[in-house]
C-alpha positions in Angstrom: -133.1 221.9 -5.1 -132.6 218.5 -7.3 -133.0 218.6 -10.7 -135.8 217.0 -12.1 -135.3 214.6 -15.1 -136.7 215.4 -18.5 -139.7 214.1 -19.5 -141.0 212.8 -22.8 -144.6 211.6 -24.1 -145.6 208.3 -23.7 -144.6 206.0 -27.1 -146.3 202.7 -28.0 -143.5 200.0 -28.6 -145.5 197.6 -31.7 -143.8 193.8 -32.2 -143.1 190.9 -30.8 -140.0 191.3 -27.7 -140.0 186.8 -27.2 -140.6 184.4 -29.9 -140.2 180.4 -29.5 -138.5 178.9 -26.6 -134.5 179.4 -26.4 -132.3 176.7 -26.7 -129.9 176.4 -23.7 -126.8 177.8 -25.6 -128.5 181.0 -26.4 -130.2 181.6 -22.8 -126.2 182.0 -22.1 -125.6 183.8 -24.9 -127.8 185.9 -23.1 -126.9 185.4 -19.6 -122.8 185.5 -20.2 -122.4 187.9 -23.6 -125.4 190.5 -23.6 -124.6 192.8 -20.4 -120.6 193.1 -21.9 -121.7 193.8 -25.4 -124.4 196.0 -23.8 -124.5 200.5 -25.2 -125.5 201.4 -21.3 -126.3 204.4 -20.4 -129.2 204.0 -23.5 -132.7 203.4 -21.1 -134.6 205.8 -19.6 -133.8 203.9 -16.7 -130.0 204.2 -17.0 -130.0 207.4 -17.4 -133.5 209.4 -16.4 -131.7 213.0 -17.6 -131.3 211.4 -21.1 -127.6 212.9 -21.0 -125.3 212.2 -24.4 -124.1 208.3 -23.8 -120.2 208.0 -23.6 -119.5 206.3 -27.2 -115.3 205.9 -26.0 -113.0 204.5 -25.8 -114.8 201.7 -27.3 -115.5 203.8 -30.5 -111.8 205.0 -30.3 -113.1 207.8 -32.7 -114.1 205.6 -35.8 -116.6 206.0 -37.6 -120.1 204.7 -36.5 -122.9 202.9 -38.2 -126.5 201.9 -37.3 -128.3 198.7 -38.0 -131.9 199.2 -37.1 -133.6 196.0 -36.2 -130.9 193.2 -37.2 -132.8 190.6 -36.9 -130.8 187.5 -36.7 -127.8 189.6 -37.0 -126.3 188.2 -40.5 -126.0 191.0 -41.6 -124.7 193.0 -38.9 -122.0 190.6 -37.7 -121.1 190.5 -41.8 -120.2 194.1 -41.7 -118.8 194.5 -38.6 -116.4 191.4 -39.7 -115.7 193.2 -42.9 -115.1 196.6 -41.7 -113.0 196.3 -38.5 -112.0 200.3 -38.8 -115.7 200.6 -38.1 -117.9 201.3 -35.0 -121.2 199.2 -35.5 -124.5 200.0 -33.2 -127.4 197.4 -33.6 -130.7 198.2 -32.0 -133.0 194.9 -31.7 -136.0 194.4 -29.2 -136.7 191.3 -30.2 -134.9 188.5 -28.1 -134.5 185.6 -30.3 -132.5 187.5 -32.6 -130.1 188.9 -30.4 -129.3 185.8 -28.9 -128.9 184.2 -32.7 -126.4 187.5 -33.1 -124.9 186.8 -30.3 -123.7 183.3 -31.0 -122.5 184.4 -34.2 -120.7 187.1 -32.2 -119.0 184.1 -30.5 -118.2 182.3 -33.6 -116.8 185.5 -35.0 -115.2 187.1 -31.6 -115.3 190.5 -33.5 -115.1 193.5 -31.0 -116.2 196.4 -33.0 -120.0 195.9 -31.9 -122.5 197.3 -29.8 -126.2 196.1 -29.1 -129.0 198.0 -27.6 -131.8 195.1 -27.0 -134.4 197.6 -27.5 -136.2 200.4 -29.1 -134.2 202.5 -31.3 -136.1 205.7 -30.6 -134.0 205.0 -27.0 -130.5 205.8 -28.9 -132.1 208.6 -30.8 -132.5 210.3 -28.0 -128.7 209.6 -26.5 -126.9 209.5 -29.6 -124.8 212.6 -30.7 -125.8 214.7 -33.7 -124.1 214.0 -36.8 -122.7 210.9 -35.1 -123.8 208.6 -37.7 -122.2 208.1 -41.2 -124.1 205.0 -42.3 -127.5 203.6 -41.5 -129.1 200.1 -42.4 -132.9 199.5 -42.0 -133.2 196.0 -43.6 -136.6 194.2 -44.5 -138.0 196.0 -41.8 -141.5 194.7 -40.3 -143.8 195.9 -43.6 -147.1 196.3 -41.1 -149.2 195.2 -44.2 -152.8 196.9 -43.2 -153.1 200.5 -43.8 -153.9 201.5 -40.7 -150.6 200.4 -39.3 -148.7 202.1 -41.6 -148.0 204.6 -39.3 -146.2 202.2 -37.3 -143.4 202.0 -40.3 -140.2 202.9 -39.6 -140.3 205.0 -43.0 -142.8 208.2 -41.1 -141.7 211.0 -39.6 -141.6 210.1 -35.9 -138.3 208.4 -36.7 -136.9 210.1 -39.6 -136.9 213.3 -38.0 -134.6 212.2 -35.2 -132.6 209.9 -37.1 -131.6 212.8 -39.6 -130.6 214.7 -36.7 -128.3 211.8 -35.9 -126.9 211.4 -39.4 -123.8 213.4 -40.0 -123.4 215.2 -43.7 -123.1 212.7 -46.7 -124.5 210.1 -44.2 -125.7 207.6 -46.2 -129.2 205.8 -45.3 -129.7 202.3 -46.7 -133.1 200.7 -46.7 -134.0 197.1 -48.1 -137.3 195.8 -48.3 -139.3 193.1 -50.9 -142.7 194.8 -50.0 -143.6 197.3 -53.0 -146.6 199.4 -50.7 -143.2 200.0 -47.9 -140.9 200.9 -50.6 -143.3 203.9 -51.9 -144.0 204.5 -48.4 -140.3 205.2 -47.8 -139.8 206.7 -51.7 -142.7 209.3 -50.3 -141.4 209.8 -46.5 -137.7 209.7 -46.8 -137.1 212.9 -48.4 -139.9 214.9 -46.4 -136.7 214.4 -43.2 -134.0 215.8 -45.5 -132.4 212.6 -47.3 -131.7 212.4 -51.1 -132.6 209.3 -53.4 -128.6 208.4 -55.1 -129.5 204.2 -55.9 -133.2 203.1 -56.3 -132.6 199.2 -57.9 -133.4 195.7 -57.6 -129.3 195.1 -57.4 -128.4 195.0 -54.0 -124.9 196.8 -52.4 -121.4 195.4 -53.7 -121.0 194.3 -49.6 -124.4 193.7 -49.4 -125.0 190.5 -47.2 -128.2 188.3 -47.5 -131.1 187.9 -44.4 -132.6 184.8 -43.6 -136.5 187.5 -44.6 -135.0 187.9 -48.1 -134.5 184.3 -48.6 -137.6 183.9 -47.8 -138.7 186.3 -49.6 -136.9 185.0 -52.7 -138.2 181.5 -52.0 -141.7 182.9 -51.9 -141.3 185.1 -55.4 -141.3 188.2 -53.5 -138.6 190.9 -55.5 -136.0 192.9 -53.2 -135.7 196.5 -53.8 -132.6 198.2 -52.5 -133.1 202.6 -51.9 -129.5 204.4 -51.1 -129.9 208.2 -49.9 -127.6 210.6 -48.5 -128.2 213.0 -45.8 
């Protein structure tokens, strides 16, 4: 008698996945650097039975952060340039930005990086508990109208899971220049056990500007910058 795989309700995936065309340096970005720089074993179909996904030796048992939804990757490849003693996961859907990280990846050769191009709800299920010491959810989409607010990143559906994920004294950064999100997550974020330690318009010592909060600065828009611990 086979096992049969586990199976889990039906989500909606909201966003753009392909923006303008690629230039022909990052369609090989793609084509030559994405499968090698790849978390597999992440998809459903990878791995149907959702088992835990093998994190070494390529974490070689340091510690590990999450970016959710890098963007371009500034940010990401920043940190994991800075903090080589560092495991760095970056979960992205959106194809234009990963191949715009994965140029700088080139530029940078760090090796202490891993990409899942896709949904992050895919590594919450995969992930260990407690596995995480440090998340970063920077200028995340802000789903203006009210009735997709419940397509923030700052509800319940992900909290919940990515507490689980978050080991003790975890800390949770979030960045965002949209005041209705920042109440939102001031609201939300404690409801999945995290607690408020930095709530500030300064941003982290190590802190690394996005190409969305310059344009969010040239636009008069203010950052806000919420630390909590889990």
């Amino acid at each position: 008698m086979t096992e049969e795989a586990p199976t889990s309700p039906r989500r909606n995936f909201y966003g753009r996945i392909k923006g303008k065309t690629l230039r022909a340096s990052q369609k090989s970005y793609l084509e030559e650097d994405l499968g090698p720089l790849t978390l597999h074993g992440v998809t459903r179909d990878e791995n149907p039975s959702r088992a835990l996904v093998p994190l070494e030796p390529w974490r070689a048992q340091r510690p590990l952060w999450l970016e959710v939804g890098f963007g371009g990757g500034e940010h990401l490849i920043h940190q994991a340039a800075q903090n080589p003693s560092v495991a760095l996961l970056g979960a992205e859907p959106f194809v234009n930005g990963i191949a715009m990280l994965l140029g700088k990846v080139r530029a940078q050769n760090v090796t202490n990086l891993r990409l899942h191009p896709g949904d992050v709800r895919d590594l919450f299920e995969v992930l260990p508990e407690g596995s995480l010491t440090k998340v970063f959810l920077n200028y995340p989409d802000p789903w203006p109208k009210a009735r997709h607010h419940r397509r923030r990143f700052v509800t319940q559906e992900y909290l919940i899971p990515l507490a689980r994920l978050c080991a003790p004294g975890a800390e949770f950064r979030v960045a965002s220049d949209i005041p209705d999100y920042i109440r939102q997550a001031r609201e939300e974020i404690p409801l999945a056990g995290f607690t408020l330690t930095a709530d500030t318009d300064a941003p982290w010592e190590d802190w690394f500007s996005t190409r969305y909060e310059q344009k969010a600065l040239r636009e008069d828009r203010t950052p806000h910058y919420l630390t909590w611990r889990r």
